[in-house]
C-alpha positions, 0 to 999 in steps of 0.5 A, a space after each residue: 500500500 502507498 505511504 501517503 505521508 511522510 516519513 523522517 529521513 533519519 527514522 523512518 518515523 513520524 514527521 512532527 510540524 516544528 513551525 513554518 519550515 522545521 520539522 522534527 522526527 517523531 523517534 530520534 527527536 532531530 530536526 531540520 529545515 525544509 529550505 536549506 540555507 546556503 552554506 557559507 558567507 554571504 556574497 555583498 552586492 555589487 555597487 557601481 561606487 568603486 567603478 565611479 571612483 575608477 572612471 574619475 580617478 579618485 580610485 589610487 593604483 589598483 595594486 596599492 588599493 588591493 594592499 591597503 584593502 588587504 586582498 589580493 591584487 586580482 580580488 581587486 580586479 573582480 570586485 571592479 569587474 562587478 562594480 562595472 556591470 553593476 553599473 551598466 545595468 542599472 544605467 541607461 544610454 544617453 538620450 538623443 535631443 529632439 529636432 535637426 541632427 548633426 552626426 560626427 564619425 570616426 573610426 579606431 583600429 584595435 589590435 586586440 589578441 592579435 587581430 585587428 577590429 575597429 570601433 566605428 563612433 558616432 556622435 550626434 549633436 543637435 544643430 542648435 546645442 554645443 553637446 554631442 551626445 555618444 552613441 554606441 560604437 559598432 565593432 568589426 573584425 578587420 580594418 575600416 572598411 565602406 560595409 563597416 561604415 554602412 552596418 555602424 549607419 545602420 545600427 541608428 535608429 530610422 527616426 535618427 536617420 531621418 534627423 541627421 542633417 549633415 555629417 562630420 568626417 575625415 573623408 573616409 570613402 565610406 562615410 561620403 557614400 553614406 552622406 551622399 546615399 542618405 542626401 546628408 551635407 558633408 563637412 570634411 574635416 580640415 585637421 586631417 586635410 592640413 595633417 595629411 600635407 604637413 606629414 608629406 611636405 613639412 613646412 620647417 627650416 629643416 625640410 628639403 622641401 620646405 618652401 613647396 610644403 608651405 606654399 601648399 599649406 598656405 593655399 589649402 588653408 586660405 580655399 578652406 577657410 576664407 568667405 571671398 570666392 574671388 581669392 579662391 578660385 586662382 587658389 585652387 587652380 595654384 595648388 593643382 598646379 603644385 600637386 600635379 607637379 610635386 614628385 611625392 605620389 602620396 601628395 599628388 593624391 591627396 591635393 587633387 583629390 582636395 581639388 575634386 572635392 574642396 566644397 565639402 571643406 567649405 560646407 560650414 560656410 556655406 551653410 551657416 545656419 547649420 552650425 557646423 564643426 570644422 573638424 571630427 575632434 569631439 569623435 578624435 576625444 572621445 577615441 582618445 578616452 578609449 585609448 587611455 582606457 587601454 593603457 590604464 588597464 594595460 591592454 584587454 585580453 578579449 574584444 568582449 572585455 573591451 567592448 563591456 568597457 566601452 559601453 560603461 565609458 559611454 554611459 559615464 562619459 554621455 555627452 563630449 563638447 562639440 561647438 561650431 566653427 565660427 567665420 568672419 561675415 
């Protein structure tokens, strides 16, 4: 015949009540609990307070802390780990400003577990506002590359999409693709125009070709930035003439590709009601977070550990300075 009720483990006897959760055996008198109790100390909550004092640097030499915590240096290295994702789920990503958007873009290389993937970052700054607020980065195996850039695009939302105005970037062939796809203005960024001839013709006493990198940097610098069209024009016909005629295959390239599109450098003067930026330095700050990010930890074993890391900088960070350029009336 079946037991229909229960017997002691112990005895095999009767199981008396002892209140909610105890009972006890009707023989041997023993006890025990019906929900068994973890054995062991119990583990603290995770608290975002030490990845907080990690990010604004009030937080000593990992190392030094550990000793001064009396634990071990990778206990350290756990405990932050924990605080890091404590933060990151109990806070959210930045919110997008209503209204006209204006996009800064650039793209990082990563050599990481010795493959090459690179953070393609966004930054979105509505047209009438100072603040870019930063995105999630969208990573890629490889280098960048013109599909890196239109999965980066595609990651936005389609109402973000349908807001951006115009797009900041160092012409990269993808990026003007994506602006020219998406009708979006281009605003080509002057540091890496006036970096790129400075690198090939250096204007210096000590440069063999000192006056021809000068003249070019000159000319370049005048086409970009002054309002007159009339003083333009002979300029951009003077630097063909100089790039055409320079013996640096590099140089050559990068004059006359400026020549065929120097009016995406001229964007911000064109357009000033749109408030543009000269350069794509508020997307070059915040790779350089990143980049001290690395160091600080002394490099990252996987792409996944960065990656967590990124986003924890992002929502800490939210927003980096980007104003307009202004020009003379």
């Amino acid at each position: 015949m079946e037991n229909l009720h229960e017997n002691s483990p112990c005895c095999g006897g009767k199981v008396w009540r002892d209140g909610i959760r105890r009972r006890r055996c009707s023989i041997c008198k023993k006890r025990w609990r019906i929900y068994q109790r973890r054995r062991g100390r119990k583990r603290l909550r995770a608290s975002p307070v030490l990845f907080k004092r990690f990010m604004d640097g009030s937080l000593p030499n990992l190392s030094k802390y550990a000793v001064k915590r009396n634990v071990s240096v990778r206990t350290m290295q756990r405990r932050l780990t924990a605080s890091r994702d404590a933060y990151l789920q109990r806070t959210s990503w930045p919110e997008i400003p209503k209204g006209g958007l204006i996009a800064v873009a650039d793209a990082t290389i990563w050599q990481i577990a010795n493959k090459y993937h690179t953070s393609y970052e966004v930054l979105l700054r509505p047209i009438e506002s100072d603040v870019a607020v930063i995105t999630p980065p969208y990573w890629q195996i490889g280098k960048e590359t013109i599909n890196g850039w239109h999965n980066a695009f595609s990651t936005l939302s389609e109402d973000l999409i349908y807001r951006i105005v115009a797009l900041v970037c160092d012409g990269h062939r993808g990026l003007h693709n994506e602006a020219y796809w998406q009708r979006w203005y281009i605003q080509r960024c002057h540091f890496h125009l006036l970096s790129s001839i400075r690198g090939r013709r250096s204007p210096t006493i000590y440069s063999r070709h000192a006056d021809e990198g000068r003249r070019m940097y000159d000319l370049a610098n005048l086409i970009i930035t002054n309002t007159d069209i009339e003083r333009v024009k002979p300029a951009i016909n003077e630097i063909e003439e100089l790039g055409l005629l320079t013996r640096s295959a590099q140089l050559r390239k990068i004059i006359l590709g400026f020549v065929n599109h120097y009016e995406d450098y001229r964007t911000y003067l064109s357009y000033p009601s749109l408030r543009l930026p000269r350069t794509s330095n508020s997307a070059e700050t915040f790779a350089s977070f990143l980049w001290k990010l690395v160091q600080t930890a002394s490099g990252y074993p996987t792409v996944e550990s960065f990656q967590r890391w990124s986003e924890a900088l992002i929502k800490y960070r939210r927003t980096i300075i980007c104003r307009p350029s202004y020009h003379p009336n």
